[in-house]
C-alpha positions in Angstrom: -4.2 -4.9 -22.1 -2.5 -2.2 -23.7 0.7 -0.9 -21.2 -1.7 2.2 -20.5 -4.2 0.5 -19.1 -1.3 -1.5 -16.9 -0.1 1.9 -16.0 -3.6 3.0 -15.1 -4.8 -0.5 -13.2 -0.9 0.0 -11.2 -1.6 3.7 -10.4 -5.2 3.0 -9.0 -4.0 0.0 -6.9 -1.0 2.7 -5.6 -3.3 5.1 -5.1 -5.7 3.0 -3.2 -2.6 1.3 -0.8 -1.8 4.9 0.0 -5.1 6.4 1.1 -5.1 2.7 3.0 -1.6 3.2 4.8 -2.6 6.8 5.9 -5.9 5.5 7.5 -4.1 2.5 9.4 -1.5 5.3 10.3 -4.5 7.5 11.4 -5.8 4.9 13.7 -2.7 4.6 16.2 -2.4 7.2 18.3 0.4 9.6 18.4 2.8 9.4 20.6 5.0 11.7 22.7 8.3 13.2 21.2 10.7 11.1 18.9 9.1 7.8 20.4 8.6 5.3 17.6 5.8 2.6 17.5 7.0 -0.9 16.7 2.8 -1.9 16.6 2.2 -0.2 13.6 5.3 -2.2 11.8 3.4 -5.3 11.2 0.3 -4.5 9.7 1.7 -1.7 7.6 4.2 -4.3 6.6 1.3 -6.8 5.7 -0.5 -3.8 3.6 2.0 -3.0 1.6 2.9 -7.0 0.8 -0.3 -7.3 -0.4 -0.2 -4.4 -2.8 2.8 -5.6 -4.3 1.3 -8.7 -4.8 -1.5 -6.8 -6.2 0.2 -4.7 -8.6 2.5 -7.6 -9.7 -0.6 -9.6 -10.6 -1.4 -6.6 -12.6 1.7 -6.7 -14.3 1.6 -10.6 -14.8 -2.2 -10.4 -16.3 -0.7 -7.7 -18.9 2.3 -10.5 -20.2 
């Protein structure tokens, strides 16, 4: 895999963990002033572990 593909393959799986955070975002409802919701911490937390993983892979497949 030549490093634009990797580029490519790590930009898709970026772009793809984004649009996924801003839908998990999207589904908790907003709350009232400057309040902050621990709930959300977890699973966005999980998301973006597994993207890593993900995009690390990536990297690995291309060495």
């Amino acid at each position: 895999m030549s490093n634009q593909k990797l580029n490519d393959k790590q930009k898709a799986l970026f772009e793809e963990w984004v649009k996924k955070d801003q839908e998990l975002e999207a589904s908790f409802p907003p709350l009232k002033g400057q309040q902050l919701s621990t709930r959300k911490v977890l699973p966005k937390r999980k998301l973006l572990e597994e993207y890593k993983k993900k995009i690390r892979e990536a990297a690995d497949e291309h060495s």
